[in-house]
ChimeraX commands (.cxc) that place a marker at each C-alpha (Angstrom):
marker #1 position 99.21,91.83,105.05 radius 0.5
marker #1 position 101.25,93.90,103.31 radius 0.5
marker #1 position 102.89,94.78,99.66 radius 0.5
marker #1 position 105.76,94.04,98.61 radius 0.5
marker #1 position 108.49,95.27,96.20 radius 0.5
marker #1 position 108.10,93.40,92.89 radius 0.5
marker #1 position 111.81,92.88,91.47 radius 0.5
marker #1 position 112.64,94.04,87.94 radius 0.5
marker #1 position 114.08,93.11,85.18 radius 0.5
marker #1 position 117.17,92.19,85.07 radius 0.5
marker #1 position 117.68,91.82,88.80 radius 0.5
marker #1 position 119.42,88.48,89.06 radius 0.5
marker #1 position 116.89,86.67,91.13 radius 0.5
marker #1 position 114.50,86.96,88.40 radius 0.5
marker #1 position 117.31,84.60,86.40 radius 0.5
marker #1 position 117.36,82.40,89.21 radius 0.5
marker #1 position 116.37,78.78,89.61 radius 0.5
marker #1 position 114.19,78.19,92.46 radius 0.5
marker #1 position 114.62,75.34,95.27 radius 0.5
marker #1 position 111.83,73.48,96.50 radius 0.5
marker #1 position 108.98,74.92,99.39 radius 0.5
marker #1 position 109.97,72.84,102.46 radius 0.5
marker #1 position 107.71,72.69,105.29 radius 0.5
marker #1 position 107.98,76.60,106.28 radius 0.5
marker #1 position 104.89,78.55,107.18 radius 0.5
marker #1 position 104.17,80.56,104.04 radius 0.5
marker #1 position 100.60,81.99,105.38 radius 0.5
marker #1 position 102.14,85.36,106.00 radius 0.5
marker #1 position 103.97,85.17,102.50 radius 0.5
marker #1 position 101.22,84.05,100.55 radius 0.5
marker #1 position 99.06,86.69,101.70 radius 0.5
marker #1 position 101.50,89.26,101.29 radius 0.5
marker #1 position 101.89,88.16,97.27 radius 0.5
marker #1 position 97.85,87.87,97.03 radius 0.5
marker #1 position 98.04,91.81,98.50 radius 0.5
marker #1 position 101.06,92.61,95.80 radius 0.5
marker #1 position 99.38,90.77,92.66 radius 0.5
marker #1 position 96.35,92.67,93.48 radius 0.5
marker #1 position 97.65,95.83,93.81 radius 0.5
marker #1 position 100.30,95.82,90.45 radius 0.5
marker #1 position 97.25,94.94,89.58 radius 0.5
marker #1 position 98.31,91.01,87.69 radius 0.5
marker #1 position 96.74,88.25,87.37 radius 0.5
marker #1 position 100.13,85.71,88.90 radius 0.5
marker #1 position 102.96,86.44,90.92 radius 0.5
marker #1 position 105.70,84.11,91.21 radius 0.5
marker #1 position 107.83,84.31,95.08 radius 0.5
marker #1 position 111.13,85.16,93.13 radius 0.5
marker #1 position 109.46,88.02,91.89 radius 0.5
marker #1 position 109.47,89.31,95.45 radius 0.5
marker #1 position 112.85,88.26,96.47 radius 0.5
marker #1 position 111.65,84.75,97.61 radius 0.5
marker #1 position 113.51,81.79,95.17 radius 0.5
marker #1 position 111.36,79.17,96.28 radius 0.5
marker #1 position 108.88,77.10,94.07 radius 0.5
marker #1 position 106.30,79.21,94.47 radius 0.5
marker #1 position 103.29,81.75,92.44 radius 0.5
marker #1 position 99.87,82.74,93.27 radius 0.5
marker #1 position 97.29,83.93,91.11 radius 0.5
marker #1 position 93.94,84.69,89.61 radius 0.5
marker #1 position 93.20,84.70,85.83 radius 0.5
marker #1 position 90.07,85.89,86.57 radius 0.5
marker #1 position 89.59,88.18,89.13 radius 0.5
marker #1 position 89.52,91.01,86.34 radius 0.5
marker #1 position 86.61,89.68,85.09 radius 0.5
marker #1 position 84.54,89.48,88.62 radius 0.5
marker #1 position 85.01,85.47,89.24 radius 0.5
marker #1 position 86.91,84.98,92.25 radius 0.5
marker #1 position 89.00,81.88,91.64 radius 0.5
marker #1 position 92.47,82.39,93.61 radius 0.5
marker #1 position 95.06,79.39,93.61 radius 0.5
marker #1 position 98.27,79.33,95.49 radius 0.5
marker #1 position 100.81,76.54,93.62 radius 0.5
marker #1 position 103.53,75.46,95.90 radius 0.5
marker #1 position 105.87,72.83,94.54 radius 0.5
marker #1 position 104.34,72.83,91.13 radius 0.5
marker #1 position 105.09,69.97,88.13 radius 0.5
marker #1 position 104.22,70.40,84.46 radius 0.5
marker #1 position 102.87,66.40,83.90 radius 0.5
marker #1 position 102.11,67.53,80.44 radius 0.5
marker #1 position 101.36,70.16,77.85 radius 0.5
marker #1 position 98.79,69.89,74.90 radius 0.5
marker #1 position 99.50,69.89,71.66 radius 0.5
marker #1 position 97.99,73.18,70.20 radius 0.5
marker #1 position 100.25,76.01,70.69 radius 0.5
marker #1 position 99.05,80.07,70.12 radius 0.5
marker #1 position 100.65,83.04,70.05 radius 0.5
marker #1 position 99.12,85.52,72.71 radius 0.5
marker #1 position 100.23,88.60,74.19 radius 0.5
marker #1 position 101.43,88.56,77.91 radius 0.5
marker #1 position 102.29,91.16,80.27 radius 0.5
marker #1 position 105.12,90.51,83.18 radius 0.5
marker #1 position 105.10,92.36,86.42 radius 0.5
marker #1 position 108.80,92.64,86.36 radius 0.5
marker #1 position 109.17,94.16,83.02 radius 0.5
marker #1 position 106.25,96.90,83.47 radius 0.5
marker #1 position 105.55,98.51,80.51 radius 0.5
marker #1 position 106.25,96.08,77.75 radius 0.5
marker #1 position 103.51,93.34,76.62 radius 0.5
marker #1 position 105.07,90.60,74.28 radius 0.5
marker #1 position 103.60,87.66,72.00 radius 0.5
marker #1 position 104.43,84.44,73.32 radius 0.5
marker #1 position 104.39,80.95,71.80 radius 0.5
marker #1 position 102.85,78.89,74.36 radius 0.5
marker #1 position 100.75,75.23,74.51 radius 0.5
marker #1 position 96.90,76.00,75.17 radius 0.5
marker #1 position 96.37,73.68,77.54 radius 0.5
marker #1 position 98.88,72.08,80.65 radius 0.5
marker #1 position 98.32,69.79,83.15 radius 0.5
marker #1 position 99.39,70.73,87.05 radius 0.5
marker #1 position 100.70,68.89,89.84 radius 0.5
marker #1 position 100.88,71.37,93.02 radius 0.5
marker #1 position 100.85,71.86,96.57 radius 0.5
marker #1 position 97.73,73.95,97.67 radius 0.5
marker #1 position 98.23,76.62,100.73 radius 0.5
marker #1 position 97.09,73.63,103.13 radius 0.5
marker #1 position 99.92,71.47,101.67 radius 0.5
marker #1 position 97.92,68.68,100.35 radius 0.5
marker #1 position 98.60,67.57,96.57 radius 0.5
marker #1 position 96.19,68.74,93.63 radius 0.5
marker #1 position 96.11,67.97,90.25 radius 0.5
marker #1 position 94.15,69.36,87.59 radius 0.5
marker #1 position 94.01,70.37,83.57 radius 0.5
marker #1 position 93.87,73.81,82.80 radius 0.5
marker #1 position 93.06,75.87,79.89 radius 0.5
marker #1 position 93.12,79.11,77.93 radius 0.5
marker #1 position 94.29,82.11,79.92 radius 0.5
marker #1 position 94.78,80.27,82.71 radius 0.5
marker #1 position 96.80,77.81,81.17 radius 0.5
marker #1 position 98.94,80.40,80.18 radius 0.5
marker #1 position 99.34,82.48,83.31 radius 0.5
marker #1 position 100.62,78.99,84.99 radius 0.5
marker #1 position 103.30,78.82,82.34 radius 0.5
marker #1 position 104.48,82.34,82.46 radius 0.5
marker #1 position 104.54,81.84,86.33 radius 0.5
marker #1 position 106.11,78.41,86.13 radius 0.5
marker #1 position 108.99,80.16,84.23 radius 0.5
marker #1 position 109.70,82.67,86.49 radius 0.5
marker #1 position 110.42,79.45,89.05 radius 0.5
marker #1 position 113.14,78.85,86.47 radius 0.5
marker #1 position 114.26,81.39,86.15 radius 0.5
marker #1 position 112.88,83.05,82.74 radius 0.5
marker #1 position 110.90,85.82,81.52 radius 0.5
marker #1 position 109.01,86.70,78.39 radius 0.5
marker #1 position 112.31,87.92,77.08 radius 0.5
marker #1 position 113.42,84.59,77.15 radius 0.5
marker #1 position 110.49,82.75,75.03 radius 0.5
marker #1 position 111.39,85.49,72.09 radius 0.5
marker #1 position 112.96,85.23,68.88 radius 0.5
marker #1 position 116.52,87.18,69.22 radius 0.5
marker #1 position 115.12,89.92,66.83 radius 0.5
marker #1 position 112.18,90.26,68.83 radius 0.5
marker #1 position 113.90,89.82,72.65 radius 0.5
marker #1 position 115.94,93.08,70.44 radius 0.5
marker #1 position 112.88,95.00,70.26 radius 0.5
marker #1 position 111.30,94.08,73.36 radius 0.5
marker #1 position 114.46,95.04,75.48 radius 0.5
marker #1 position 114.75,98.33,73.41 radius 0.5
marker #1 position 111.09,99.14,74.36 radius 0.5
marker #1 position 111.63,98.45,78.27 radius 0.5
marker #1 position 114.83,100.19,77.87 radius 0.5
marker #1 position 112.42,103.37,76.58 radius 0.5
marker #1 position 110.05,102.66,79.38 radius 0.5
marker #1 position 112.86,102.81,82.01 radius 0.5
marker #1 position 114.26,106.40,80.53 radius 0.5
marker #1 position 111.05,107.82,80.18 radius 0.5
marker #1 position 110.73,107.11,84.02 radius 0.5
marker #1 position 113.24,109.18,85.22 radius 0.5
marker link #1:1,2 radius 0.2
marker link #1:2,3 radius 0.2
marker link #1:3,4 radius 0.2
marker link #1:4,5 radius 0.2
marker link #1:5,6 radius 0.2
marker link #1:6,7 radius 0.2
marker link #1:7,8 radius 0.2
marker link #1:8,9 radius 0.2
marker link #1:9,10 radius 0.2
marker link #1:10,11 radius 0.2
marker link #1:11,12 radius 0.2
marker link #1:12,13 radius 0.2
marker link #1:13,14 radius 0.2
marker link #1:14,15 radius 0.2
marker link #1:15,16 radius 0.2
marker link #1:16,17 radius 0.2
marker link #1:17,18 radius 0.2
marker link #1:18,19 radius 0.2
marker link #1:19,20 radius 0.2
marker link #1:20,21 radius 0.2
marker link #1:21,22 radius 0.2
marker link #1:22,23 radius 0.2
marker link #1:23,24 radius 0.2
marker link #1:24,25 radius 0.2
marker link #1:25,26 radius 0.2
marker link #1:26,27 radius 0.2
marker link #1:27,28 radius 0.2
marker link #1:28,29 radius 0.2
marker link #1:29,30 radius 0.2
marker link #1:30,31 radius 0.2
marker link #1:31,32 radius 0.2
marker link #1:32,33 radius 0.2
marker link #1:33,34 radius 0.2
marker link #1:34,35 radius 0.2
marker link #1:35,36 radius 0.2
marker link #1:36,37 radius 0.2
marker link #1:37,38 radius 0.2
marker link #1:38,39 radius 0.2
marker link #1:39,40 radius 0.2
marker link #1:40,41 radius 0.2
marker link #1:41,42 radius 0.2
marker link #1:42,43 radius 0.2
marker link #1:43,44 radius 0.2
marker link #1:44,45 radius 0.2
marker link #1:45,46 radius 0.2
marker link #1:46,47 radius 0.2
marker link #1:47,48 radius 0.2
marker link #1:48,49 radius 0.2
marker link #1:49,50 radius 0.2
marker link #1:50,51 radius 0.2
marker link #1:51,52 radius 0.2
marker link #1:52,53 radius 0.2
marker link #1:53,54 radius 0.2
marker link #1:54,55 radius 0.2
marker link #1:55,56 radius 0.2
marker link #1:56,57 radius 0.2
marker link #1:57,58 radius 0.2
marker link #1:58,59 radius 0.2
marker link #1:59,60 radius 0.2
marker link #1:60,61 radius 0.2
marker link #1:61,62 radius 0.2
marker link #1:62,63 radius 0.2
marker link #1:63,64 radius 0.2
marker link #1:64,65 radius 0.2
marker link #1:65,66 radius 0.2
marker link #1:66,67 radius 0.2
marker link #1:67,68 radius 0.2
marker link #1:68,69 radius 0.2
marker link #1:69,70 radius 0.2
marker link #1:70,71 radius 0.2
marker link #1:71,72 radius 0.2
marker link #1:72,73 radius 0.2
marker link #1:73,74 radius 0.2
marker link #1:74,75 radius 0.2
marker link #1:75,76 radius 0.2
marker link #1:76,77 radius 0.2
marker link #1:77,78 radius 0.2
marker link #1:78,79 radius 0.2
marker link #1:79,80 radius 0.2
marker link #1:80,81 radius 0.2
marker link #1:81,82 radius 0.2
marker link #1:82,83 radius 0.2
marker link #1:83,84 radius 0.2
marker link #1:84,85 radius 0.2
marker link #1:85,86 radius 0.2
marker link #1:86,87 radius 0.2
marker link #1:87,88 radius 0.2
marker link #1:88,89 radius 0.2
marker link #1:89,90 radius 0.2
marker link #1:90,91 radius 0.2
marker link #1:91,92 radius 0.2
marker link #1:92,93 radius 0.2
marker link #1:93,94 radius 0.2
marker link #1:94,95 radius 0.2
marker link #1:95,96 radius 0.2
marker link #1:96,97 radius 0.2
marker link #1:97,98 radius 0.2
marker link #1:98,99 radius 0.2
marker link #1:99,100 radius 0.2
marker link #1:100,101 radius 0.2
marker link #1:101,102 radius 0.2
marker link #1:102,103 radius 0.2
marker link #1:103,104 radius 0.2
marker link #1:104,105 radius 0.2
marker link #1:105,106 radius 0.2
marker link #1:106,107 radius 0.2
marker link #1:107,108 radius 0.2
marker link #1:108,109 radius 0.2
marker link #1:109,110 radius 0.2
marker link #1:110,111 radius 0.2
marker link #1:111,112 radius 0.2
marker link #1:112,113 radius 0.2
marker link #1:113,114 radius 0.2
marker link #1:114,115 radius 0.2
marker link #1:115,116 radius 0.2
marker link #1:116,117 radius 0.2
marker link #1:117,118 radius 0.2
marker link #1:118,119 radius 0.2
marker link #1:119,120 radius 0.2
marker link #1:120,121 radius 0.2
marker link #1:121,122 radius 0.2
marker link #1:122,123 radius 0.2
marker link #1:123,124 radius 0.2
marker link #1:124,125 radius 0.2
marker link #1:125,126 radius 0.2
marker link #1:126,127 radius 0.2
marker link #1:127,128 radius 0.2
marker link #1:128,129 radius 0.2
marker link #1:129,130 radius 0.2
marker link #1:130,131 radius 0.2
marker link #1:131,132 radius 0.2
marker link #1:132,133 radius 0.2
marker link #1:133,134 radius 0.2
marker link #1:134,135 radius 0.2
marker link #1:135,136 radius 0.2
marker link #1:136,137 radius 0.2
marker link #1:137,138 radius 0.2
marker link #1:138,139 radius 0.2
marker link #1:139,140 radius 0.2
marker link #1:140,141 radius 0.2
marker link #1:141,142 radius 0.2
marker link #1:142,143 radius 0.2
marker link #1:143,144 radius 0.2
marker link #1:144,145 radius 0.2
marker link #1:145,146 radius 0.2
marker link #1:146,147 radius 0.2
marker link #1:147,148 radius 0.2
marker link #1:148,149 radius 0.2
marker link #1:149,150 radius 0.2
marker link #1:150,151 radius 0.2
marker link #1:151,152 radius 0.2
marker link #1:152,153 radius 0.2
marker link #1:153,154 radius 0.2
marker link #1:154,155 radius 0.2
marker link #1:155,156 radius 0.2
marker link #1:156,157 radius 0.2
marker link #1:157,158 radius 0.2
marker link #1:158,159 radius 0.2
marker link #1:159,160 radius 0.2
marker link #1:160,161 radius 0.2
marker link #1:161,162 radius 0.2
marker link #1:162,163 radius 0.2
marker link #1:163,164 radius 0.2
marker link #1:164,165 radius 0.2
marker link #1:165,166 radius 0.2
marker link #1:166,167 radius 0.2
marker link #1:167,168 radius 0.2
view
């Protein structure tokens, strides 16, 4: 295994729509991603984040928290979103630094590809819900930035703009 270099924004890969997983071996990939979430330390990481634009993300809403629940989502398909929608604050790999409110459904419903290729399909909810969504957009091709009012997408890209001169 080994870590990888997480792209930043606004590399144009992160703006990128991805094309579908076809029957490559990805257990060398996958791995790789687990080591790079981990390390960042996140809680998703999409492949284009990495360089790879295929339909791609792992993750693990709760690893933080001492539950070890890791999926890997190859090929994945919103079938639906709930109704409720909440604000809550999220956090992108690729635009270190700068933490957002975003709008998003509470709950979604996911059609995926698991590491050993067979389909799964399952409800999910609260902060996991939400971690599939941001990593579903980076598949895309969006970021946070993009789910923000203009004034706020402003401010946000003024703070990571901050963050970025303060690093060198």
């Amino acid at each position: 295994m080994a870590r990888m270099p997480i792209l930043q924004w606004p590399d144009a890969g992160l703006s990128t729509r991805c094309t579908p997983v076809g029957d490559e071996d990805l257990t060398g990939l996958i791995a790789d991603m687990f080591e790079t979430m981990y390390a960042a330390p996140g809680r998703g990481l999409a492949a284009p984040q990495v360089g790879v634009l295929k339909r791609l993300f792992v993750m693990e809403a709760t690893w933080k928290e001492g539950l070890a629940t890791p999926l890997v989502m190859i090929n994945p398909e919103i079938l639906s979103f709930g109704d409720l929608q909440e604000p809550g604050d999220e956090g992108c790999l690729s635009i270190p630094g700068v933490v957002t409110p975003v709008l998003r459904p509470t709950t979604v419903v996911l059609r995926w590809q698991a590491a050993d290729r067979h389909w799964q399909q399952e409800a999910f909810d609260g902060f996991a819900a939400r971690c599939i969504q941001h990593e579903y957009d980076h598949l895309d091709g969006l970021v946070t930035f993009d789910r923000l009012t203009p004034q706020a997408r402003a401010k946000a890209e003024a703070t990571y703009a901050r963050q970025l001169e303060s690093e060198t």
